[in-house]
Backbone as ProteinMPNN parsed JSONL, in Angstrom:
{"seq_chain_A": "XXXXXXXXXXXXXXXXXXXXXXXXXXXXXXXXXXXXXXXXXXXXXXXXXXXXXXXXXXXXXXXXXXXXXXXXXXXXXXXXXXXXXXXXXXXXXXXX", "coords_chain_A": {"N_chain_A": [[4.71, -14.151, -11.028], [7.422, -15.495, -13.046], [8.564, -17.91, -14.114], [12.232, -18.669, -15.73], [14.462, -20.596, -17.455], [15.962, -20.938, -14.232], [15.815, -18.101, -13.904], [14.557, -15.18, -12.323], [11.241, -13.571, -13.346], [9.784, -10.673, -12.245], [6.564, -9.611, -12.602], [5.124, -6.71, -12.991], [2.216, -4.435, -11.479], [0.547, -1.422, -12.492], [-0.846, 0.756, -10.238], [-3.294, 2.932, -10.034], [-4.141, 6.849, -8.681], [-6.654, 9.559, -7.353], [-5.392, 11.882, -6.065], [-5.6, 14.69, -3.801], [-3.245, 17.382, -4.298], [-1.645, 18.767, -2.383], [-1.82, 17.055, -0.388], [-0.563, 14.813, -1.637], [1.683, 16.172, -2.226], [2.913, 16.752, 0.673], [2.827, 13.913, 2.001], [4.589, 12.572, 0.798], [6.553, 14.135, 0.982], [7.479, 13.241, 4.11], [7.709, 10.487, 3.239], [10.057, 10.7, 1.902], [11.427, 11.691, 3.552], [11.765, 9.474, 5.339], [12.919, 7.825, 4.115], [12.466, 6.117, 2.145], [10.228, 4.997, -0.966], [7.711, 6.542, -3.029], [6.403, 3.417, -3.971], [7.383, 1.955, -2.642], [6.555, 2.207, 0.013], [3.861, 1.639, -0.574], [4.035, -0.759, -1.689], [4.734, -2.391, 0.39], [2.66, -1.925, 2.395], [0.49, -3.191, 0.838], [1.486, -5.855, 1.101], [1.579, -5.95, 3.713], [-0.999, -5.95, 4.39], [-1.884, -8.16, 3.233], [-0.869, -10.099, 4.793], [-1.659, -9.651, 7.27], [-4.502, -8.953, 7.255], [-5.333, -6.826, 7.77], [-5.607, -2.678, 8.246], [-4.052, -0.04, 8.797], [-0.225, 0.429, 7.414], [2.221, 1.315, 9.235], [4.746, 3.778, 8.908], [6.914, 6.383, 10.491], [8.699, 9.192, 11.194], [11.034, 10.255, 13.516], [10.803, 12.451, 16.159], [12.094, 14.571, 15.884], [12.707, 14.344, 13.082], [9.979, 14.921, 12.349], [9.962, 17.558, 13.369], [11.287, 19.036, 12.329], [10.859, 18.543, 9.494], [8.037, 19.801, 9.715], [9.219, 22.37, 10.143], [10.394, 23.026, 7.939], [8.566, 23.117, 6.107], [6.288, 25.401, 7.37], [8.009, 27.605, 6.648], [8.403, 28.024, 3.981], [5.947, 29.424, 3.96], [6.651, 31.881, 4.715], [6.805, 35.66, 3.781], [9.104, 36.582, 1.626], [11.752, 38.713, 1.513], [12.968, 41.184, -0.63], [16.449, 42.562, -0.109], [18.042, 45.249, -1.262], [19.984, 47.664, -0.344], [22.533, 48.819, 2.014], [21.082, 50.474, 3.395], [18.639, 49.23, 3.543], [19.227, 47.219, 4.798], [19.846, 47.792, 6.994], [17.586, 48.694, 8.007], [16.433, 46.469, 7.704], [17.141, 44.702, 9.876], [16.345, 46.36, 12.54], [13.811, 46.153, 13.02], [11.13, 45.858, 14.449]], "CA_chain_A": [[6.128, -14.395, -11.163], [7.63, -16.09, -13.885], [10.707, -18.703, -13.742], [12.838, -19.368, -17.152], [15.819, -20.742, -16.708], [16.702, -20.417, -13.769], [15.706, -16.349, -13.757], [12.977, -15.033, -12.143], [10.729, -12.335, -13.827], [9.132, -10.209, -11.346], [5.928, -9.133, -13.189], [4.17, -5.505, -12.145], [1.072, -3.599, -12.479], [0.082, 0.026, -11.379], [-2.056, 1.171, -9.114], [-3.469, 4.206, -10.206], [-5.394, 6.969, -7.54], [-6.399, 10.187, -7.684], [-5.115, 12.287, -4.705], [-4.759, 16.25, -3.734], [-1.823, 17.711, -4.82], [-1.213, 19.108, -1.57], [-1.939, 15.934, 0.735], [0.369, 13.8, -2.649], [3.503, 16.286, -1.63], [3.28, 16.724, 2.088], [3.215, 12.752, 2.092], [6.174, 12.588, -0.4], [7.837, 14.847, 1.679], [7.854, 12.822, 5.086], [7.912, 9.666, 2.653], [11.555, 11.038, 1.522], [12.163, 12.215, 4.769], [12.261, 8.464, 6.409], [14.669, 7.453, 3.252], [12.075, 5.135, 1.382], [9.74, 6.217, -1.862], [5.75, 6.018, -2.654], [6.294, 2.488, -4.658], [8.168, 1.142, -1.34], [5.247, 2.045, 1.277], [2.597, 1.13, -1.007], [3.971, -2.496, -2.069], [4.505, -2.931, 2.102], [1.143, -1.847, 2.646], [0.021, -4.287, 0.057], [2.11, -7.222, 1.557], [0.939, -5.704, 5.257], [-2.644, -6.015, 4.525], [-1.999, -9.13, 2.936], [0.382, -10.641, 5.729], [-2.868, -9.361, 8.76], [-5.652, -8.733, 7.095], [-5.297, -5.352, 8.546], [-5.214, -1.905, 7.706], [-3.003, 0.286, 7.831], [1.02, -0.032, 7.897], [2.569, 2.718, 10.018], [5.926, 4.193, 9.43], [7.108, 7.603, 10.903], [9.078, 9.82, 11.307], [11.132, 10.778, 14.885], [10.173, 13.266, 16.606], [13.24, 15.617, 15.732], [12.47, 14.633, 11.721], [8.96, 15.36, 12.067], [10.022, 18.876, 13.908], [12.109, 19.525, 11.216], [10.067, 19.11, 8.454], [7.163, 21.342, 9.721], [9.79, 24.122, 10.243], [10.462, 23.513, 6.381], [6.395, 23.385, 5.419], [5.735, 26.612, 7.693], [8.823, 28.139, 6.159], [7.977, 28.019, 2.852], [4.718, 30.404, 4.071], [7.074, 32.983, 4.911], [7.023, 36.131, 2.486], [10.995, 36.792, 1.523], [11.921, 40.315, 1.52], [14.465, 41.537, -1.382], [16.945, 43.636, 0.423], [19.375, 45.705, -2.202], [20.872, 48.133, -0.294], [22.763, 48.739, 3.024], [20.439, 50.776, 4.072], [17.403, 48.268, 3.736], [19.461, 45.875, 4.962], [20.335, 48.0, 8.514], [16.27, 48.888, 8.668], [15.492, 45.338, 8.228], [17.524, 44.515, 11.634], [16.193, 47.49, 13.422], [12.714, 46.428, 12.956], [10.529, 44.572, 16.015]], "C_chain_A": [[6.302, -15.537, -12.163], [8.912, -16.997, -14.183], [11.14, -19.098, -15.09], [14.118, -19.372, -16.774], [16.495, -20.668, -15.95], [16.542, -18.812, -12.929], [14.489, -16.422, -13.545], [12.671, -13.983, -12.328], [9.615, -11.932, -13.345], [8.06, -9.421, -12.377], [5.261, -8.024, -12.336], [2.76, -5.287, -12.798], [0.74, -2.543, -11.621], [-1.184, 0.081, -10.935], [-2.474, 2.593, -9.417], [-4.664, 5.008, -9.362], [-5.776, 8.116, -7.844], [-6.546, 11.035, -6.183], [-4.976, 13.861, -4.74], [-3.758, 16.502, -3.739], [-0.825, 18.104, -3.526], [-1.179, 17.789, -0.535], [-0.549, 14.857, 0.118], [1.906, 14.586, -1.609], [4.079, 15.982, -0.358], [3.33, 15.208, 2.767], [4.612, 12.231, 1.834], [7.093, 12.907, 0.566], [8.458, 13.942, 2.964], [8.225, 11.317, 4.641], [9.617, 9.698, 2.907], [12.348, 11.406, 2.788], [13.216, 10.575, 5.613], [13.39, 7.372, 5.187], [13.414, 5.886, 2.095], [11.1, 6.24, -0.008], [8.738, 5.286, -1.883], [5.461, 4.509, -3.288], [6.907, 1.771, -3.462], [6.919, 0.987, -0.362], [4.169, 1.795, 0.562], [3.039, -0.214, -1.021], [3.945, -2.401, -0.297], [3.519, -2.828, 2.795], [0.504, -2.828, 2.025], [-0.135, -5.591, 1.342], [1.442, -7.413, 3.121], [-0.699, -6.267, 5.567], [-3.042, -7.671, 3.803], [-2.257, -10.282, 3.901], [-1.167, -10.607, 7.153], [-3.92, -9.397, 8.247], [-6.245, -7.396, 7.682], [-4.634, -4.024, 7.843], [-4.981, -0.797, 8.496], [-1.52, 0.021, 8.257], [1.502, 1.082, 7.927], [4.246, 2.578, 9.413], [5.989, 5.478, 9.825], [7.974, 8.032, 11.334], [9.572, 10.211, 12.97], [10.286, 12.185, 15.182], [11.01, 14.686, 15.688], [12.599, 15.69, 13.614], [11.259, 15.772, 11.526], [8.856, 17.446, 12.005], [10.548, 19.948, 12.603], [11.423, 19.959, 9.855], [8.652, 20.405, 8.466], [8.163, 22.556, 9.509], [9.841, 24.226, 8.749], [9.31, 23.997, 5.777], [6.329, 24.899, 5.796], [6.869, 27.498, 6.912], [9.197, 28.739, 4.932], [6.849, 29.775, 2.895], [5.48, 31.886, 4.499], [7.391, 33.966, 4.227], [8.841, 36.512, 2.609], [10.62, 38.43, 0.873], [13.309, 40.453, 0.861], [15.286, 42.595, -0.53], [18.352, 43.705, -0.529], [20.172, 46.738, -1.672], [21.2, 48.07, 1.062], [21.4, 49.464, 4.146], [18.744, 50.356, 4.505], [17.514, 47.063, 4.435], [20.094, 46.782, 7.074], [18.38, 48.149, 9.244], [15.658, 47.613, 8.901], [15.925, 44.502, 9.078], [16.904, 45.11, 12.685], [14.945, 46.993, 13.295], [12.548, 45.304, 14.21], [10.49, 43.852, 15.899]], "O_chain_A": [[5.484, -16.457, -12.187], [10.055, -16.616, -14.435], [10.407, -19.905, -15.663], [14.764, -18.587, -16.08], [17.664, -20.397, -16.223], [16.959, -18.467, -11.823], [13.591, -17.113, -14.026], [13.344, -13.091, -11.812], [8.539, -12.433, -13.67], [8.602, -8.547, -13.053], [4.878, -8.251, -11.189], [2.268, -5.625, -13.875], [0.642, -2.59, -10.395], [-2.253, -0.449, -11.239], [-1.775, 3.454, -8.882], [-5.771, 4.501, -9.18], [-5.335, 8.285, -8.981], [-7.475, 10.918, -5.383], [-4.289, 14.351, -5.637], [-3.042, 15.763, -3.062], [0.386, 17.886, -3.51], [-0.159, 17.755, 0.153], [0.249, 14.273, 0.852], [2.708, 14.088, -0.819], [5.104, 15.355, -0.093], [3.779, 15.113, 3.909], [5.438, 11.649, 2.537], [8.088, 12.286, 0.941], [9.68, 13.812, 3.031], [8.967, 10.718, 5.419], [10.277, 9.049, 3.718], [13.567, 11.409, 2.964], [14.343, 10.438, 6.088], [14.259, 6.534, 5.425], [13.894, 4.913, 1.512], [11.116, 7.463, -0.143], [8.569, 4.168, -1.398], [4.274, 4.195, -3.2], [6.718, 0.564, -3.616], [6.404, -0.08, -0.03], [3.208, 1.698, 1.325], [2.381, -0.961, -0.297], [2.808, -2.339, 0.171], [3.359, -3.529, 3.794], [-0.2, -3.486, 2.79], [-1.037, -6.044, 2.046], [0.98, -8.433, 3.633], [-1.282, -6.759, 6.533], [-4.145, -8.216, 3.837], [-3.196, -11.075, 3.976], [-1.471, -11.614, 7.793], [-4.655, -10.105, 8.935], [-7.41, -7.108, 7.954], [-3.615, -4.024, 7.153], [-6.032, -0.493, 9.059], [-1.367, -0.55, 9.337], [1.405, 1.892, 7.006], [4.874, 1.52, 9.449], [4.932, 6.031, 9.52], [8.433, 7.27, 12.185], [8.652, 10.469, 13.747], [9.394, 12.738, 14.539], [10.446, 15.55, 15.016], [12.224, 16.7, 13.018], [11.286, 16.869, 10.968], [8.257, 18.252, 11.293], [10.277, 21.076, 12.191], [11.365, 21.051, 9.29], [8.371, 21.354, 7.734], [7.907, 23.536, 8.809], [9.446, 25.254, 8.2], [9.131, 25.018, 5.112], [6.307, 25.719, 4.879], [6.242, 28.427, 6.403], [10.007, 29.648, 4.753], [6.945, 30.792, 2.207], [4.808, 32.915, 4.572], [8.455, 33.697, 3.669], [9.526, 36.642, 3.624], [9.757, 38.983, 0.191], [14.394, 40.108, 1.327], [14.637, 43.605, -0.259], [19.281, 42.905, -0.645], [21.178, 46.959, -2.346], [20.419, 47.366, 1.701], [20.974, 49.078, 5.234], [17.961, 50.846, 5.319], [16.679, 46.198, 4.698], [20.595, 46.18, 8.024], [17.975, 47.871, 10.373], [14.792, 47.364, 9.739], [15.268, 43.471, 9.223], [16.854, 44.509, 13.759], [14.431, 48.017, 13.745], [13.264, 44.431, 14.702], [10.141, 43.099, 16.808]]}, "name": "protein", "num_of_chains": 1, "seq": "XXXXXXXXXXXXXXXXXXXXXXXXXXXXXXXXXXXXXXXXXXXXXXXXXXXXXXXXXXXXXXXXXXXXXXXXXXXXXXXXXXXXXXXXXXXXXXXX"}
């Protein structure tokens, strides 16, 4: 940190990792879910592990979020079925 005049100039530097693409989103996702982003829970992890000497710093998700978002994840896996006419669209009620 840097003080001129008065103003203080918060200096950064990245952290660069290299993570699965699939483990990066499905983080992201519950990340975004609890209303913060991946530059928020990393610096508080920082500061956390600073602050204890301990690792790691929990946040999560209720129960109801958590519920929620699986239904979106598994939901995704579901194939979608074009239906163009009435009569694809009365067989694909009628089915088990």
């Amino acid at each position: 940190m840097l003080l001129y005049d008065h103003e203080v100039i918060i200096m950064s530097s990245k952290v660069q990792v290299n993570i699965d693409p699939e483990l990066k989103q499905s983080a992201e996702n519950i990340i975004k879910e609890i209303g913060l982003t991946p530059t928020a829970v990393i610096n508080g992890m920082y500061k956390q592990i600073v602050a204890t000497g301990k690792i790691p710093l929990s946040f999560s998700l209720t129960s109801r979020q958590r519920a929620e978002l699986e239904l979106r994840e598994v939901s995704k896996k579901i194939p979608v079925r074009e239906i163009k006419t009435k009569e694809e669209l009365e067989e694909f009620f009628n089915e088990d």
